[in-house]
TIGUDO-580704 format. One record per residue (C-alpha): z, x, y. Coordinates in pm, whole numbers, padded with zeros to 5 digits, always signed. Layout:
! residues N
ZXY/...
This chain:
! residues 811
+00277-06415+03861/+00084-06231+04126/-00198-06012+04038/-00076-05780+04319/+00299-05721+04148/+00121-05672+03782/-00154-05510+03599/-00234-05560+03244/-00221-05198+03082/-00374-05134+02741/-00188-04887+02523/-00390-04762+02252/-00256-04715+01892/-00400-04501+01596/-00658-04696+01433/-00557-04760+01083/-00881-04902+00975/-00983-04700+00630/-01327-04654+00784/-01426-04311+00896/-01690-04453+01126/-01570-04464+01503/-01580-04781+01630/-01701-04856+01957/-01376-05086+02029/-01032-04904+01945/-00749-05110+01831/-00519-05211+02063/-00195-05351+02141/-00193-05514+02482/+00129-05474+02697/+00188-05588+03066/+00329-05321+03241/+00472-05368+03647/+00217-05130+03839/+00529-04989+04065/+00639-04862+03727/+00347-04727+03629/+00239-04562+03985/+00627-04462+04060/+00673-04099+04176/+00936-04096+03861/+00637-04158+03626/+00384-03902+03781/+00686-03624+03720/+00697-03668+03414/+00337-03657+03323/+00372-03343+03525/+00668-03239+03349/+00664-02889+03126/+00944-02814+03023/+01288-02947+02902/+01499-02818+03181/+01234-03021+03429/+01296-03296+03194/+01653-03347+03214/+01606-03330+03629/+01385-03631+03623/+01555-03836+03398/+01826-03941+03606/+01574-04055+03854/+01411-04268+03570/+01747-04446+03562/+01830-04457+03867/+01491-04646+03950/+01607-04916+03628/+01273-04770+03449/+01464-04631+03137/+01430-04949+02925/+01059-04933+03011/+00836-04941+02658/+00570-04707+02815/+00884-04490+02983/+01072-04516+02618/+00760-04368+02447/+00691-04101+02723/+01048-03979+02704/+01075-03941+02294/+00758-03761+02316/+00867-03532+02556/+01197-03487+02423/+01004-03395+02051/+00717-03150+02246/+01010-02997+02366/+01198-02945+02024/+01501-03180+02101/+01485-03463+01836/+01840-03519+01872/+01804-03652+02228/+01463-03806+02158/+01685-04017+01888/+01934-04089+02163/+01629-04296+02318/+01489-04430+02027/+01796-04592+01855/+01955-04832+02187/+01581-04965+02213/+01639-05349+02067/+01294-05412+01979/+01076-05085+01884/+00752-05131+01905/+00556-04927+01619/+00437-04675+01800/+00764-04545+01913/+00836-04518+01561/+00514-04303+01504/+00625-04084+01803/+00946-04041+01610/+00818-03923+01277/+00575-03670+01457/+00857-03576+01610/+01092-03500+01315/+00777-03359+01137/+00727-03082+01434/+01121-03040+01475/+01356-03143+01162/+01330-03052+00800/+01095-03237+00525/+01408-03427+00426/+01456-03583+00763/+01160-03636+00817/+01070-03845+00503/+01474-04050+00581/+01265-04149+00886/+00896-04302+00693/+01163-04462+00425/+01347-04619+00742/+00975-04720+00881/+00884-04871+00556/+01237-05039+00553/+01174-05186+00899/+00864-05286+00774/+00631-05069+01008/+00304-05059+00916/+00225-04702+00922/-00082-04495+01079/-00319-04210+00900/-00174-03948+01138/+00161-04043+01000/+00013-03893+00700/-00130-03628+00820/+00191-03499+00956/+00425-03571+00660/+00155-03398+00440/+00134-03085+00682/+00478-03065+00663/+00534-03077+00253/+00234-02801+00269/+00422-02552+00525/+00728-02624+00321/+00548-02540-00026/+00687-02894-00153/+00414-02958-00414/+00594-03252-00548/+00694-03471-00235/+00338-03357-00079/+00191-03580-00400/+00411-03874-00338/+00294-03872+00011/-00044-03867-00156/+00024-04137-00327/+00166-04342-00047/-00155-04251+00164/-00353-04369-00115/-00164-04730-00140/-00210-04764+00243/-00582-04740+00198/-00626-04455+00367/-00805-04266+00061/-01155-04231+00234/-01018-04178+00588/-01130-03831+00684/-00804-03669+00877/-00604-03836+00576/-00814-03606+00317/-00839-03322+00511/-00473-03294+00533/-00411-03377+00114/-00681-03034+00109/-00521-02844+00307/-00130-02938+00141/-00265-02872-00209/-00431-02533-00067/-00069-02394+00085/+00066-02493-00235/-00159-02264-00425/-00320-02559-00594/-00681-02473-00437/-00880-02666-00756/-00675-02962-00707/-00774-02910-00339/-01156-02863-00386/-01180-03155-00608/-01010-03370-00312/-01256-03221-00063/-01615-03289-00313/-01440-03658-00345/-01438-03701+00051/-01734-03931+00163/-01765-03753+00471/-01711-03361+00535/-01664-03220+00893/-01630-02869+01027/-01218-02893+01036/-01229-03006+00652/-01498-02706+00518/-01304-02484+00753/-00995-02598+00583/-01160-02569+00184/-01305-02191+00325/-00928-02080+00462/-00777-02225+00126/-00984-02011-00074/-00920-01720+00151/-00574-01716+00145/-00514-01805-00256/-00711-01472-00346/-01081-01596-00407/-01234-01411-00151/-01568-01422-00303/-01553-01796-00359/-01473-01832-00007/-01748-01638+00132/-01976-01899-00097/-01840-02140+00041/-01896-02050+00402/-02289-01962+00318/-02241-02337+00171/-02103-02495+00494/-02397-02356+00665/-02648-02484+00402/-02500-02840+00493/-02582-02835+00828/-02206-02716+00947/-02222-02445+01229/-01929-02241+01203/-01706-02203+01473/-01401-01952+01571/-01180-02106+01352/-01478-02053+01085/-01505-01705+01142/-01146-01589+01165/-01099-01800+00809/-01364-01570+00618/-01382-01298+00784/-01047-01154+00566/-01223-01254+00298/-01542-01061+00351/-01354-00790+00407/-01172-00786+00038/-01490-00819-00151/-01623-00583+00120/-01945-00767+00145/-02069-00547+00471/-02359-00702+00496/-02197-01080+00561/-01990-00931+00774/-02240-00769+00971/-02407-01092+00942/-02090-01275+01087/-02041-01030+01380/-02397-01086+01504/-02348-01474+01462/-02027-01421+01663/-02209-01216+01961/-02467-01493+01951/-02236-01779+01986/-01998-01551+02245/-01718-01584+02021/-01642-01217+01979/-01504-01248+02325/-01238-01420+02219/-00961-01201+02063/-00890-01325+01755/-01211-01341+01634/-01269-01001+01794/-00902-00863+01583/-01083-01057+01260/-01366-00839+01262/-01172-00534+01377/-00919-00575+01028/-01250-00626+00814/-01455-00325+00943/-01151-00078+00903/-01127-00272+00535/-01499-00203+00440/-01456+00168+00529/-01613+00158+00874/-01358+00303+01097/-01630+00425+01351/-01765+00048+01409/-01384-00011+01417/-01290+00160+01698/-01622+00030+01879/-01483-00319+01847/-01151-00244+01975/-01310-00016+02238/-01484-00323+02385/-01239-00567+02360/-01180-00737+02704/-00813-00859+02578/-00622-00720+02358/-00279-00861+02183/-00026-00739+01967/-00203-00841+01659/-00518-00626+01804/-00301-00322+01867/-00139-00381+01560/-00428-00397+01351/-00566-00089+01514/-00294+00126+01430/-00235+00015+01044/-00605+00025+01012/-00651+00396+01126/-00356+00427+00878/-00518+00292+00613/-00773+00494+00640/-00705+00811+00604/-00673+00870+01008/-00304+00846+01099/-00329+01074+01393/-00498+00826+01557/-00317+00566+01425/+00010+00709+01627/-00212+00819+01903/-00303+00468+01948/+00074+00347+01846/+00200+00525+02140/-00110+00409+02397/+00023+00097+02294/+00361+00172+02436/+00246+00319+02750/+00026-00005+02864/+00359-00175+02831/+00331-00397+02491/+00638-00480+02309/+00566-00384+02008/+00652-00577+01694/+00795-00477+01328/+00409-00450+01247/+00386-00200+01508/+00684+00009+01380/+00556-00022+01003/+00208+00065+01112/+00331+00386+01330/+00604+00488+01015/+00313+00481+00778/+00108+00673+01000/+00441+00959+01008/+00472+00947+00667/+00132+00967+00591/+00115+01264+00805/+00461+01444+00639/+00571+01458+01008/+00943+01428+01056/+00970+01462+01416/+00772+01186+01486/+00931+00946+01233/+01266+01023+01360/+01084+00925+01730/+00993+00606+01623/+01312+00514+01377/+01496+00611+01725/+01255+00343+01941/+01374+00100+01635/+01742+00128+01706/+01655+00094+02089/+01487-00251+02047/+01693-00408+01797/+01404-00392+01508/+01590-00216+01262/+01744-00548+01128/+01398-00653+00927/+01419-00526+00577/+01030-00459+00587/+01084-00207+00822/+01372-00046+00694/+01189-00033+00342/+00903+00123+00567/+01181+00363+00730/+01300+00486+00358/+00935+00563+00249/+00847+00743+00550/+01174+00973+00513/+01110+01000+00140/+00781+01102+00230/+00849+01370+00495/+01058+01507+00188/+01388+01398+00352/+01497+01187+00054/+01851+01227+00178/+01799+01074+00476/+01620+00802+00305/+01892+00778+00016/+02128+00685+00358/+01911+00439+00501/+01912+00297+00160/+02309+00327+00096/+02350+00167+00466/+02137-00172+00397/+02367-00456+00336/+02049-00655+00213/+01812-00493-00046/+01498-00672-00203/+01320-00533-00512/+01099-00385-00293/+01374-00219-00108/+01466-00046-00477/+01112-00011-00542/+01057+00242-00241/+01343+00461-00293/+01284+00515-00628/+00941+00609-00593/+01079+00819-00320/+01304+01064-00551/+01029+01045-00771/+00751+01201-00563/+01010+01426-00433/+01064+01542-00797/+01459+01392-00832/+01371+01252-01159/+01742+01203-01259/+01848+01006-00921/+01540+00810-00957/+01660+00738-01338/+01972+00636-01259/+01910+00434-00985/+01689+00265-01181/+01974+00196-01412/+02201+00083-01127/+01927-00168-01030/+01964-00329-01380/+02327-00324-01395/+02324-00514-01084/+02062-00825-01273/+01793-00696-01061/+01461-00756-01272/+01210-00499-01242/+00876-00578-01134/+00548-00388-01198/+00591-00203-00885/+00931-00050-00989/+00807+00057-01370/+00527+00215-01146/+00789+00408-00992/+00963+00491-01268/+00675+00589-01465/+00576+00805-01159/+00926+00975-01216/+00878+01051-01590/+00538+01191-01536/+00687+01495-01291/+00917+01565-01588/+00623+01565-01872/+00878+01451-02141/+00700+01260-02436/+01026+01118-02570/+01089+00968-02205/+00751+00853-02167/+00749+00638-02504/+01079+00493-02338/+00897+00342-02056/+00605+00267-02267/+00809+00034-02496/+00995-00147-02208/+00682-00206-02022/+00528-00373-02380/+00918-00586-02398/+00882-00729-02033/+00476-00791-02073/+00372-00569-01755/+00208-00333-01957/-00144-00485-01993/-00117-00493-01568/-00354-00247-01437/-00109-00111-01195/+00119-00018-01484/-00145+00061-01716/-00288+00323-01472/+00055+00550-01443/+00095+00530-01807/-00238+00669-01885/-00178+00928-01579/+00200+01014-01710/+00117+01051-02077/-00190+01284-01931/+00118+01479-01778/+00320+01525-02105/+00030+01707-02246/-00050+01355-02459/-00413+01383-02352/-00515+01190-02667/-00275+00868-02610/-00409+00880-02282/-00719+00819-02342/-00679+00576-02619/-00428+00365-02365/-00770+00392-02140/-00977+00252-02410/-00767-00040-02451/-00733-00156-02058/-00918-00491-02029/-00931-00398-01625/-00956-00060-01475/-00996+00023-01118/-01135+00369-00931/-00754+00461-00986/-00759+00434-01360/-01053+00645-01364/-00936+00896-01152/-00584+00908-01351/-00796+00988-01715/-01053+01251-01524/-00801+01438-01347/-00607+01386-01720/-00911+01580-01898/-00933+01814-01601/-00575+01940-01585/-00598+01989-02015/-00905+02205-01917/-01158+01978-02101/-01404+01971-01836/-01715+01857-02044/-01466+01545-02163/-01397+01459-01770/-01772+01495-01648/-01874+01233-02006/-01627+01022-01836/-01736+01051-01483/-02097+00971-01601/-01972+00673-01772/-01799+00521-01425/-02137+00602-01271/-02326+00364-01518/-02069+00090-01454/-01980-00102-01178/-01664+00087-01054/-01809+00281-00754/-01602+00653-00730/-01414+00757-00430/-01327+01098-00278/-01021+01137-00508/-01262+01063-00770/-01494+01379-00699/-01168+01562-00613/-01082+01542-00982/-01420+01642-01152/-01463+01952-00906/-01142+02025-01003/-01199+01984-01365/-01477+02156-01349/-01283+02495-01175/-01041+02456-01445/-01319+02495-01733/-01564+02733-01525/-01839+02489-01499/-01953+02621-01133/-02291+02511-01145/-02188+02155-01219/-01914+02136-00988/-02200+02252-00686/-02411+02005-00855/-02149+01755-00773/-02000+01804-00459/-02380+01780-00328/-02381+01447-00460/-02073+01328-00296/-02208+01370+00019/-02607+01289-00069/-02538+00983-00298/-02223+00831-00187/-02210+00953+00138/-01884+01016+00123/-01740+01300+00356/-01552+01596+00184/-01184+01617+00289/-00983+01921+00286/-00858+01937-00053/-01263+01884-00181/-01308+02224+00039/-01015+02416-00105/-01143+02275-00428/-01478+02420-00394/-01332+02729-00313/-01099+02777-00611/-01428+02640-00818/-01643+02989-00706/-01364+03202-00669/-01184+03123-01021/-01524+03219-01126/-01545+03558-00970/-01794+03469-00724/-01548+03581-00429/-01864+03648-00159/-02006+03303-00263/-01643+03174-00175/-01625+03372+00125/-01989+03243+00268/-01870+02853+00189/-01580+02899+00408/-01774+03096+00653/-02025+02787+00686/-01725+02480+00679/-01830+02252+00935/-01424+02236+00987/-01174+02498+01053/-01058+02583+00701/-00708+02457+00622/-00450+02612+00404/-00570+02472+00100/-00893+02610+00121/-00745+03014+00251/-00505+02970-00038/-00774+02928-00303/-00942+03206-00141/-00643+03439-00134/-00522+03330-00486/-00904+03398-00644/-00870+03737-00471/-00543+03819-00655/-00701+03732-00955/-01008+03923-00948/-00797+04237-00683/-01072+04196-00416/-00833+04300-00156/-01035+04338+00116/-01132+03968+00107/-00794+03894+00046/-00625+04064+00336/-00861+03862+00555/-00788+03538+00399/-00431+03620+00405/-00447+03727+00749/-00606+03340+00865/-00361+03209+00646/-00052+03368+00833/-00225+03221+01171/-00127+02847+01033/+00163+02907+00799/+00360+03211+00926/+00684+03082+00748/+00528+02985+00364/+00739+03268+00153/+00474+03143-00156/+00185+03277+00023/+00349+03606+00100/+00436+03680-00267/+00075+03593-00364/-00026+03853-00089/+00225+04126-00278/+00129+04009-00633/-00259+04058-00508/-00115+04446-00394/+00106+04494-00659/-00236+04414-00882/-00406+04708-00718/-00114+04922-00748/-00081+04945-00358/+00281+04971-00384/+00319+05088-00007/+00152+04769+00081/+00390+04567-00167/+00626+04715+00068/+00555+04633+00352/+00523+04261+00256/+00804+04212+00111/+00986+04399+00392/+00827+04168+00655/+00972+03796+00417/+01261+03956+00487/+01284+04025+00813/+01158+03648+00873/+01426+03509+00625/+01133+03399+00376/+01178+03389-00022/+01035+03389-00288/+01070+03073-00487/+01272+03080-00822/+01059+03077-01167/+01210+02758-01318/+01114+02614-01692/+01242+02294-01799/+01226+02204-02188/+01340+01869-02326/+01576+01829-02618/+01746+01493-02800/+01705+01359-02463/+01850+01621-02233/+01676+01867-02028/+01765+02194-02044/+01664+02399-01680/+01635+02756-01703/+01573+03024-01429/+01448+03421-01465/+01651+03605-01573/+01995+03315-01583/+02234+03352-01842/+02438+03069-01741/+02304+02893-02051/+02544+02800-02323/+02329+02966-02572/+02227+03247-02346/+02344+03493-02591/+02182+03340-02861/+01887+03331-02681/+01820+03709-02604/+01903+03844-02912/+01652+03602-03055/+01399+03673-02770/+01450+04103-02818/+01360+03950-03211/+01082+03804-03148/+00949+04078-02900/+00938+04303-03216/+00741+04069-03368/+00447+04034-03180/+00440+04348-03079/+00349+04416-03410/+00098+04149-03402/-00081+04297-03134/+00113+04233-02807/+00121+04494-02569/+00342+04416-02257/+00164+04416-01877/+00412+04542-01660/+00147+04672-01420/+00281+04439-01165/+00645+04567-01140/+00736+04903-00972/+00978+05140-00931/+01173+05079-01286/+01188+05257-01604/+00912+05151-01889/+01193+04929-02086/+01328+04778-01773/+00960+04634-01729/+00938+04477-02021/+01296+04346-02043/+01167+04201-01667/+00891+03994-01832/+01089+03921-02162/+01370+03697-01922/+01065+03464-01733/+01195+03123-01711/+00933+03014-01941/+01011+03299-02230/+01371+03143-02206/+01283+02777-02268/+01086+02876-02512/+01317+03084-02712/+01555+02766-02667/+01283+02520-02834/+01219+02715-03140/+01622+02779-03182/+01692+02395-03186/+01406+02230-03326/+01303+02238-03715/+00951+02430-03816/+00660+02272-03672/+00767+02063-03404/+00566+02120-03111/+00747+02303-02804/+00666+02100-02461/+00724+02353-02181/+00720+02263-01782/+00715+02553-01541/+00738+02511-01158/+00501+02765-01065/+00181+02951-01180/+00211+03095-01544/+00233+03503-01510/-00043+03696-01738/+00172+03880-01935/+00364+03589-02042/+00037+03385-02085/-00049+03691-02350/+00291+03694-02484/+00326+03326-02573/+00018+03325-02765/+00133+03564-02991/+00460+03384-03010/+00236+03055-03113/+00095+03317-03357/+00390+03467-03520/+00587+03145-03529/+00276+02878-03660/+00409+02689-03367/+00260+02503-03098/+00362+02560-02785/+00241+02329-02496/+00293+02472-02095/+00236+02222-01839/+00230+02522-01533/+00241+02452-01153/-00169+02405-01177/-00220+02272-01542/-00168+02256-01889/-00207+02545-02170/-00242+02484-02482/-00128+02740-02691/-00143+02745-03129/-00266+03014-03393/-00293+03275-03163/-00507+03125-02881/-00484+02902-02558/-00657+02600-02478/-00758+02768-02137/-00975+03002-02323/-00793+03260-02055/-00959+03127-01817/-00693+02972-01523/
């Protein structure tokens, strides 16, 4: 046989040698292959072939030049047919071959590993070990990647086993792939006890231990074990850094991270973009949005997972005008966004109450076909329910053919926080009926629901079926329980739920301070705040929201100044607008309207409608209407159309007895359609609530009620009540006081102590602000009747019994 016609080839196979040292000779099996075939235009195509379609164009060429029944051509085809996901023709080659060398059989199995189920792919090893084919460590390797993406715990440890039996126990691919299956299968001790058994550890295997960690939860283990890699003598590389980078940024260890970034500039891997994306998600997750937007700012490339992260990250933190500035930037350098995109930009609308722009990008959802991903929709029904459009959100609810519990989760929290306790109830019940099990989320929601209607009955409801289905010693749970029995005016049980939690976060901390704050125990919430500062919870700006608040509620201004300093000093924390308007209401509650005056005078911001609120209501309060007609006058600039802040602006008037003034007020609401919202009580009785307006007698007992009320009028007038009907003009004496005898809140009272036996305690809840006169009034009632009477009010609770109120008249 000439030399000329012939030339011995060498195709390598896997070395299946348990050694992990390479060897300088490879194993391999020699076959003669004709050098025509192997230099024949047909076999440089398809080396040069990339794609399927180019594929099926050659191949008849292969035929045509009797090359087909080639081993090297057989091989080359079944890989390319598996590369290019078409097992089923890749079989078509494999099964006519009459004698199959082994590595077309290995070329098989990666192939229905890559392209065919776990099942099909494991028929295929059985068939290898029944045509006794001895197999290769990356057969391993692929069967046990494949039982990990598949979350097959117990076929990826008979694989395990096999690998074991073939000797391959110390071969360093092999146990890198058994860490990495027992790691997707949430097994991540089973996996670290395979790695600290492997004789030999390279970068891929620590990176593989570090990612494992990562993604099971145990962030802080995994940034260990990255300092650990390092300590071996293992210099991390992109793969490294994108691996524990998320993790750094849930235990928000700034400092690694910091640490990571310069290692990342050093080695020029921050040029590539997802490392660049990795430390862009863990600086907006430490709190560093400004460093954020630096990163993204100098990113060279930029993909959807960049954008992406940009936009839920502004989100996330509190900056969702740039988070759907950047959305639509996005947009306009031509990305296609994805249904991260859309959930990002919805949260960003919904964070921002903006309908318009929700409605914008729930149109661009219908336009590119995204609206069929239930995240999204779920996304869609919070953003509506957020923007106070619950309706809309109840029919993008109603419209879903497919609902998850999250799906239930978010509209019920959604008539909840938009104060539709009984849809959110019943829906609730619907959800059961249907054999949908709650999860902690949805008893959040529901429990979010009960708290808006402060009803202790309801709340012990809740309470027990959180205790039957074991969710309530979670902390998620635990939290709105301690917040909603704060709400029913159960301030106590509260606390002593507090007490018990084995874990609180800054949440469950906040939920008790703002609890004492709202009763008007401000020395209770400031013993409490001191406590989180001596432990290891760190406070956040809601946290200092609620003891400013607190301490406006019990008139502790020096403390709350005290503590607003230290916000900014100590935990450099920047005050928001609420912590403004809170500061405002703190001095002005107090009387000291100038002081108020000069703070907003010196905001480094342009004072929002919080903050000219507090100023306008503090000025009613104490009738300083000159400082009140210019807060009111700011006010109108921002809000023309709020009908609230115009009756404040009257009541403040009607204070001073400027009755032309009253006038003119009330003359403007109604030349701009604005009005004044209804005073509306709610009391709670054998497990109906009973709703009652000023002045209604649509009632059943209505009758009952006012000759009971005209009653009890004569009785604490007696005790000492006189009426003040100083706010109402234009009417008789009587009419006055028959006025202030019909308040919403005088009704549900009346209603309580008609239906309930001596000594039960009346639980009131009143939509808005409770008037003076029947703040005067009801103590006399609490008085007269050795009743007591507890009003949960638009701002807080009052605590009425023997005569006196909790408030110490001071709200």
């Amino acid at each position: 046989m000439s030399s000329q016609l012939y030339a011995l080839r060498s195709v390598p196979i896997p070395n299946t040698s348990t050694s992990t040292t390479p060897t300088t000779t490879p194993h391999y099996q020699r076959i003669f292959i004709p050098s025509h075939v192997y230099s024949h235009p047909s076999a440089i195509l398809l080396e040069l072939c990339t794609s399927i379609k180019e594929l099926h164009q050659i191949l008849p060429l292969v035929i045509k030049n009797g090359f087909y029944n080639e081993h090297l051509f057989q091989t080359k085809l079944i890989g390319l047919f598996c590369k290019y996901g078409s097992i089923t023709e890749a079989a078509r080659v494999f099964e006519p071959v009459e004698h199959k060398l082994d590595v077309l059989y290995h070329t098989m199995l990666k192939g229905y590993a890559k392209n065919s189920t776990l099942s099909h792919s494991l028929s295929f090893y059985h068939r290898m070990q029944c045509d006794e084919v001895r197999p290769v460590v990356y057969d391993f390797t692929y069967l046990l990647q494949l039982c990990g993406e598949s979350l097959d715990l117990k076929r990826g440890r008979e694989i395990h086993a096999q690998l074991i039996t073939n000797g391959f126990q110390s071969n360093l691919f092999a146990m890198t792939a058994v860490v990495n299956l027992y790691a997707k299968c949430r097994q991540i001790h089973d996996a670290y006890k395979m790695f600290e058994r492997m004789p030999q550890k390279d970068l891929v295997s620590w990176n593989t231990l570090v990612a494992g960690y990562a993604q099971n939860g145990f962030a802080r283990r995994a940034v260990q074990l990255f300092l650990q890699m390092q300590e071996a003598g293992q210099k991390p590389d992109s793969i490294t850094l994108v691996s524990v980078l998320p993790a750094v940024a849930d235990v928000k260890a700034l400092r690694i991270g910091r640490s990571v970034h310069g290692y990342a500039f050093r080695s020029g891997f921050e040029s590539m973009v997802n490392v660049a994306t990795a430390l862009l998600d863990m600086y907006f997750k430490c709190g560093l949005t400004g460093t954020a937007r630096l990163v993204f700012k100098g990113m060279s490339r930029k993909n959807v997972v960049s954008w992406n992260t940009m936009i839920d990250g502004c989100a996330q933190n509190g900056e969702s005008e740039e988070a759907y500035a950047t959305f639509l930037k996005m947009l306009d350098e031509g990305v296609e966004p994805t249904n991260v995109s859309m959930m990002g930009a919805l949260h960003a609308c919904a964070n921002l109450g903006d309908l318009e722009r929700g409605r914008f990008v729930h149109e661009l959802l219908d336009q590119r076909k995204l609206g069929l991903d239930l995240s999204v929709m779920n996304s869609l029904i919070s953003m509506y329910s957020k923007c106070k459009r619950v309706d809309i959100a109840a029919s993008v609810f109603d419209n879903l053919k497919q609902k998850t519990i999250v799906t239930w989760n978010a509209m019920i929290l959604g008539y909840a926080h938009n104060g539709r306790v009984n849809e959110a109830l019943n829906l609730f019940c619907t959800m059961q009926s249907q054999g949908i099990k709650p999860d902690s989320f949805t008893l959040v929601s529901v429990i979010t629901a009960l708290a808006h209607l402060s009803v202790t009955r309801q709340a012990k409801w809740i309470h027990g079926l959180a205790i039957r289905t074991l969710m309530d010693k979670n902390v998620f749970v635990a939290t709105t329980l301690v917040d909603m029995y704060a709400k029913c005016g159960a301030v106590q049980t509260a606390r002593e739920l507090f007490d018990m939690m084995q874990e609180r976060h800054v949440i469950t901390w906040n939920a008790m301070i703002d609890g004492y704050g709202t009763h008007g125990l401000g020395k209770e919430a400031l013993d409490l705040f001191n406590e989180m500062q001596n432990g290891s919870i760190k406070p956040n700006d809601i946290t200092f929201l609620s003891v400013i608040s607190a301490c406006s509620h019990s008139g502790l201004v020096e403390e709350g100044l005290y503590y607003f300093d230290i916000m900014k000093e100590d935990y450099e924390l920047e005050p928001a607008m609420d912590h403004y308007g809170a500061m405002v209401d703190l001095l002005g509650r107090a009387g000291r309207l100038n002081d108020a005056w000069n703070f907003i005078q010196e905001m480094p911001v342009k004072p929002g409608i919080t903050v000219l609120g507090a100023m306008l209501g503090a000025c009613r309060i104490h009738k300083n209407v000159e400082l009140g007609e210019k807060a009111a006058d700011r006010l109108f600039e921002l809000d023309p159309d709020d009908g609230g802040y115009h009756v404040l602006l009257a009541n403040m008037y009607a204070s001073a007895s400027m009755w032309d003034k009253v006038a003119r007020v009330r003359t403007a609401m109604e030349k701009k359609g604005l009005h004044k919202t209804p005073g509306c009580s709610l009391v709670e009785l054998t497990n109906e609530v009973h709703t009652f307006y000023s002045g209604s007698n649509n009632h059943p007992q209505s009758k009952r009620i006012y000759a009971f009320l005209e009653t009890l009028g004569d009785e604490i007038k007696a005790a000492g009540y006189v009426p003040d009907t100083n706010s109402i003009h234009d009417v008789e004496e009587d009419v006055k006081e028959q006025l202030l005898s019909t308040h919403s809140e005088r009704l549900a009272i009346a209603f309580g102590l008609l239906n309930t036996s001596p000594g039960t305690t009346i639980h009131i809840r009143k939509n808005l602000r409770v008037c003076g006169d029947c703040h005067d009034a009801t103590k006399y009632i609490s008085l007269v009747t050795g009743r007591e009477i507890v009003v949960r009010d638009l701002r807080r609770f009052h605590h009425f019994k023997n005569g006196s109120c909790s408030c110490g008249d001071y709200w």
